[in-house]
N, C-alpha and C positions, 0 to 999 in steps of 0.2 A: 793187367789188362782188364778190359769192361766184358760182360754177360754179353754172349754171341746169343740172338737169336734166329730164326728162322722159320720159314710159315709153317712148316712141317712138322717141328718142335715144341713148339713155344707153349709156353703155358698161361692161361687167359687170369689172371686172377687180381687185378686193380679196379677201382671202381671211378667211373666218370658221371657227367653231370653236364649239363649244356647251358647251365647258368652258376654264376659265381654267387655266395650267401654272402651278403654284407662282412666285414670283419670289425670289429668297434677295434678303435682306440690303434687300428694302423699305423704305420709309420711308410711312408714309399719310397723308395730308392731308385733315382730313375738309373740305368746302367745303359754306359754305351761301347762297353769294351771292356778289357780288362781290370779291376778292381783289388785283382790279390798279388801281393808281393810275390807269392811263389808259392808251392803244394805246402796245406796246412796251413798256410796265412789268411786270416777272412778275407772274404770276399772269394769274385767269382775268377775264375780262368777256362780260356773257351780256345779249346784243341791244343791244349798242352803236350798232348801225346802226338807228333807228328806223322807215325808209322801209321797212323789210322785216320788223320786229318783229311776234313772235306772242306770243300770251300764257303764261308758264308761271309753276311753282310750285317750293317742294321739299315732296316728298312724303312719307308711310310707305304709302302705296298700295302699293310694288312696290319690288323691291330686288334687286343681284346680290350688294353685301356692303354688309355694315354695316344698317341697317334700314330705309332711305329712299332716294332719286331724284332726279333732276331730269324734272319731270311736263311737258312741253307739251301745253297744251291746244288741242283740236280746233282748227286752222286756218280762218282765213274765208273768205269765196269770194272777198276783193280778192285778186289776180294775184299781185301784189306780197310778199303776206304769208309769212314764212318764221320759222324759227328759225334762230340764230347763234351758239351759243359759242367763243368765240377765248380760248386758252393761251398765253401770249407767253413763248416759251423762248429761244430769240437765242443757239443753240450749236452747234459745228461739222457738219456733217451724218456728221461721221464719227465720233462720238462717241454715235451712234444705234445701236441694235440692232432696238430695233422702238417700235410707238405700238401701243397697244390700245384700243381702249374696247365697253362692252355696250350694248345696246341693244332694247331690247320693243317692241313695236307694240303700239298701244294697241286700243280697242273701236272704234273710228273708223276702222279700216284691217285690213286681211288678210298677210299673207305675201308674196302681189305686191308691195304697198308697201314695203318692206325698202330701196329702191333708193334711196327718200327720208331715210333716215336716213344720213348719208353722210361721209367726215371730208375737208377739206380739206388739203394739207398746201405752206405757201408759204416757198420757200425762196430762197436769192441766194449767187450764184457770188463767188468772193475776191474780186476787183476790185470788187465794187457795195457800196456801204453797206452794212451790215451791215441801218440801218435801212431799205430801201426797200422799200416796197410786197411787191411781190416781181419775184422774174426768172424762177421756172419753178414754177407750178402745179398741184402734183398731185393728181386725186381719186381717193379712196380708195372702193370703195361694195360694200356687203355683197352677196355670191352666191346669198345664201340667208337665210329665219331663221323661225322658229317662231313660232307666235301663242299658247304658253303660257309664254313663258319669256324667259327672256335669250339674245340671240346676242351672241360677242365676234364680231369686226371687227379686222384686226389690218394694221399699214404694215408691212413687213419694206424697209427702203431700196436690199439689195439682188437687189431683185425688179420687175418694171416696171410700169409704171402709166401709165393718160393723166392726158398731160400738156399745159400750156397754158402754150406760150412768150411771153413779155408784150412789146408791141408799143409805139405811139405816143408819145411825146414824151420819155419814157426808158423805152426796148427794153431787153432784157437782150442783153449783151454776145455773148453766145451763143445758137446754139439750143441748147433744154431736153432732154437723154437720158432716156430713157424710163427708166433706172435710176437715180434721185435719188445712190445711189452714187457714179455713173460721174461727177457734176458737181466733182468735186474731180479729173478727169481732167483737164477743159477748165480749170478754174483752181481752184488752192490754195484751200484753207481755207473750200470753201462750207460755209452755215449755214443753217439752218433758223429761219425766224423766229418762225413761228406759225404752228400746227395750228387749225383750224376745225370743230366737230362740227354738221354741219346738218341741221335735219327740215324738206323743203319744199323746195321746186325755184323758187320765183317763177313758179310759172302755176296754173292753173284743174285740175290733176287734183291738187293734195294736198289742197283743202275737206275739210274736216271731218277729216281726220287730228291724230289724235293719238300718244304714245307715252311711253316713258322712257329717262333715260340715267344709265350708274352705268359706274364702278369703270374709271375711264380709267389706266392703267399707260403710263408714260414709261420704258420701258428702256435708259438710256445706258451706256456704259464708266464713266463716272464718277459711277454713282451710279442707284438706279432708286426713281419716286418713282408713290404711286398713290394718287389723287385719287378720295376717297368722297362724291359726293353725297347730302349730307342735309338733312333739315327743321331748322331752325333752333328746337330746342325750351327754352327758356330753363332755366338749372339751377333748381332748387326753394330759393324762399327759406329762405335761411337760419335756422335755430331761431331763436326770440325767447328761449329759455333756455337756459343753460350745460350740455352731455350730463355734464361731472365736472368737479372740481377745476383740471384742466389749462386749460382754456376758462376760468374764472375769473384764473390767473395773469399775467405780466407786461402788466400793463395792460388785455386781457381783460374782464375785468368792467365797462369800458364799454362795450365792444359792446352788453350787454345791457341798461347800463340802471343799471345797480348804483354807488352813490356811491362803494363799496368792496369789494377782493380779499376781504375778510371776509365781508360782506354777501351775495357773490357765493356763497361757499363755504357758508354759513349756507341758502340757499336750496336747495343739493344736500341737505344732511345734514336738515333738519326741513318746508322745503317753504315755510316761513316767507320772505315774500316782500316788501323794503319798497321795489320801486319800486309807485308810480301808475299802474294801467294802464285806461284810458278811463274816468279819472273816479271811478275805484274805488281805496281804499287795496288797494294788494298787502298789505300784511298782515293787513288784516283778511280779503280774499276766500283769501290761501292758509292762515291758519288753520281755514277751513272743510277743508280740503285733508284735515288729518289728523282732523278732525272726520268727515267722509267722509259726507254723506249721512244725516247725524246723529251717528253714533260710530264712523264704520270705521273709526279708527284701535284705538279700543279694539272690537275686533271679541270680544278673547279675553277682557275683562273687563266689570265693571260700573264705571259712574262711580260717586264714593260716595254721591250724591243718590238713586240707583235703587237702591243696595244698601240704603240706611237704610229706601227703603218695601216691601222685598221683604222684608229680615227682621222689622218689624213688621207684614206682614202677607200673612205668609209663604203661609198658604192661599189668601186670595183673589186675590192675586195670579200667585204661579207655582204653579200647583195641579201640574205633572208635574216641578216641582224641578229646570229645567232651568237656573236661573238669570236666566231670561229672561220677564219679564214675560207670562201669558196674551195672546192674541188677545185687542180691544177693549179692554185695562184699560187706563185712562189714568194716567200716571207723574208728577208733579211732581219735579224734580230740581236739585240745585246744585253745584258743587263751584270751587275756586279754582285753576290751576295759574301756574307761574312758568317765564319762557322768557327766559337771560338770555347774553349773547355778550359777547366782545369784540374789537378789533381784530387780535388775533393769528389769528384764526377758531377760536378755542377758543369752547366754548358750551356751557350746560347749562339741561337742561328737566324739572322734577317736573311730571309730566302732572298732577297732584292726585289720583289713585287707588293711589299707593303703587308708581310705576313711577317709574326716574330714567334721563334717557338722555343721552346727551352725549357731550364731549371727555376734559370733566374730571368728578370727583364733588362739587363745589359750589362756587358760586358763589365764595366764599372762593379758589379754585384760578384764578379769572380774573385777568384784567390790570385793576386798579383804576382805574387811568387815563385806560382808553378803554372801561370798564363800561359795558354797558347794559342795563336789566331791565324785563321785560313781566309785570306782574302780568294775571291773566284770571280776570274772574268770570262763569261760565258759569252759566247757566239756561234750562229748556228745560220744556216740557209735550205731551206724546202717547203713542199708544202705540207700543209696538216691537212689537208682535204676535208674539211667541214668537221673536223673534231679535233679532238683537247691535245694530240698525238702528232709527233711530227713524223709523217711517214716517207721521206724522203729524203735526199741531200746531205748535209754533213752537221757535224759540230763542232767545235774551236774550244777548250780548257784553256787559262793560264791559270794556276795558283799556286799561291807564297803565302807559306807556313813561315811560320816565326816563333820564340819562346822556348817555353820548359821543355814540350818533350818532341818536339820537331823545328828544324830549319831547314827547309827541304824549298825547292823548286818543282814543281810539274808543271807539264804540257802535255796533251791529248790532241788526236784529230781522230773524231771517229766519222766513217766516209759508210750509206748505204749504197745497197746494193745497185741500185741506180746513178751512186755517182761514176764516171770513169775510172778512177782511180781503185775500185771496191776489185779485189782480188781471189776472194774466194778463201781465205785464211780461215781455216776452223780452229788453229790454236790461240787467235785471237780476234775470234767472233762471240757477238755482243748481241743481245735480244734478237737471234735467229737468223736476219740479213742485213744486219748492221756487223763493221768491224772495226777492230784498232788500225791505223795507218800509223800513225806517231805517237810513242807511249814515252815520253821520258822521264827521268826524276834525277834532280840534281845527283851528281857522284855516278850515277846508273849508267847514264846513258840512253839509248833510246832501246827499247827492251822487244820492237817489231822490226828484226833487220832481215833484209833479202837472204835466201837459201841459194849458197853455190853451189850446184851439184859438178863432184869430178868425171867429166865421161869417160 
């Protein structure tokens, strides 16, 4: 068991400090839970003694460094109940220069209380096992500390402290010098086994106390090492798409999903997408991509379906010549484009408006071998209300893939929210109040089918 204290008791003899001193040549261990195999094995273990276990967390509540804590929450009125963290170091006591750690009182205690946040330090003279329990007990316990902030706490070994010489059926060889120091006087190569940080005494005055503890610093000859308690916050899943080229290469493109380095690469450069994602062709849903909302990709032009009813009917349609169909005038439109790659991640795309974008300048320029070509017959009906955007009515896909690494069929209809047909589907809604009505692909089927519900 751990050093009972109490306010009635206790004896004041640690020394604290309301700022940390630089440490050169640190090493920092952020810790977010348990670290040690089990008693004796480095690292930390936190309320291994359960007959005395209190409840805590790690937190971003409060912090001395780094952005989080280790949070004990308010203590209960059983006698028994305390907090425990134990550091298992097992190094010579002369190889110490000091122990630190910080520590905050929580809303659940005052400044008097400081005395219960307290550090243990058990240590064994040359002749004892390195592992034993321990042979002289020293507690460490704060002077003082503030109720807005952090106080450091700090062991310096040679300096003196009470201490508790260990008794009954294996005593320590010696009595315990008040200077943890001085114990390599009485016999060579004492060691330190393990430091102790406790909040709670085992009796009826720490109820309802709580607190934090951070930024514990091990400063040895051999090395100084500083332990940041944090919340365990999981890193942020990983993209489901490739950010460039590089993420695509050696092997890569299975991460995402991609049959091929090509395919992979093809997805950065056009947006053109053929894995399956929940039931949806990726190609079909990322050709809307550069469709954008009806035609953000051609933001700067006309399809030629819109061009042919604007210049045959050039007045009542765009009456301010802006290129862009009046507010309310409903557009009927068509055009065909060709999107064709190969294995090498070479690829080329005549959008069908007299634009060519690509690797190469035609198809002719691909790798025959591992060819594959998306013809698309696009059609669409609403109006664009004086901009580049089709904000209403439907659109019509067909396209036939052919080649190396697809022969596939699709058909789309995707219907806005002002058509009759638009239903409301969020599992296959499309820039916000647009949706899928007809998703199909050769072998699939149509992948937007009515829900029967059994009453």
């Amino acid at each position: 068991m751990h050093t009972a204290l109490s306010k009635g008791s206790v004896v004041i003899l640690g020394t604290a400090m309301f700022f940390v001193a630089s440490v050169a040549s640190a090493s920092t261990v952020v810790v977010t839970g348990n670290t040690s195999a089990g008693e004796n094995q480095p690292g930390w273990l936190f309320n291994r003694d359960t007959t005395t276990a209190s409840p805590y967390e790690f937190t971003t509540a409060a912090h001395s460094i780094g952005s989080g804590s280790l949070y004990v929450l308010p203590i209960a009125t059983t006698s028994s109940n305390k907090f425990i963290a134990e550091d298992f170091i097992n190094a010579p006591v002369a190889d110490f220069n000091s122990i630190s750690y910080d520590f905050e009182v929580g809303a659940g205690g005052d400044s008097a209380d400081s005395v219960y946040f307290y550090m243990n330090v058990y240590a064994n003279f040359g002749v004892s096992d390195d592992l034993k329990f321990y042979d002289c007990r020293y507690s460490v316990v704060p002077t003082f500390s503030t109720t807005t902030g952090f106080t450091t706490v700090t062991f310096d070994p040679t300096k003196p402290y009470s201490v508790t010489t260990r008794g009954g059926t294996t005593p320590s060889p010696f009595p315990c010098p008040a200077i943890p120091a001085d114990m390599d006087t009485l016999s060579a190569s004492s060691t330190i086994r393990m430091v102790a940080l406790n909040v709670g005494d085992t009796s009826d005055n720490d109820a309802g106390l709580d607190g934090y503890l951070d930024n514990v610093v091990v400063n040895r000859a051999s090395g100084t090492g500083v332990y940041d308690f944090e919340r365990d916050v999981p890193p942020p899943p990983p993209s489901p798409n490739p950010a460039n080229k590089d993420d695509c290469k050696n092997g890569g493109y299975k991460i995402y999903g991609f049959k091929t380095q090509g395919l992979c690469i093809q997805y950065l450069n056009t947006g053109k997408d053929s894995r399956l994602s929940v039931g949806i062709p990726g190609l079909i849903k990322n050709l809307l991509s550069w469709l954008g909302g009806g035609l953000s990709q051609l933001a700067s032009t006309i399809v030629p379906g819109q061009q042919k009813q604007i210049q045959k009917n050039i007045n009542s349609i765009d009456s301010d010549g802006n290129n862009y169909p009046d507010v309310g005038k409903i557009v009927t439109g068509k055009y065909v484009s060709i999107y064709a790659y190969d294995a090498q991640d070479q690829w080329y795309w005549d959008l069908g408006d007299g634009r060519i974008n690509g690797t190469v300048g035609s198809i002719a320029e691909l790798d025959q071998a591992t060819l594959t070509a998306c013809k698309y017959q696009v059609q669409y009906r609403g109006a664009f209300d004086n901009n580049p955007f089709l904000d209403s009515g439907w659109i019509l896909n067909d396209i036939n893939c052919k080649g190396y690494d697809d022969n596939s069929t699709y058909n789309y209809l995707i219907v806005h929210e002002t058509d009759p047909r638009y239903r409301g589907n969020l599992d296959f809604a499309v820039w916000g109040t647009w949706e899928y009505k007809v998703l199909t692909q050769s072998g699939f089927g149509n992948f937007v089918r009515p829900e029967h519900h059994i009453e």
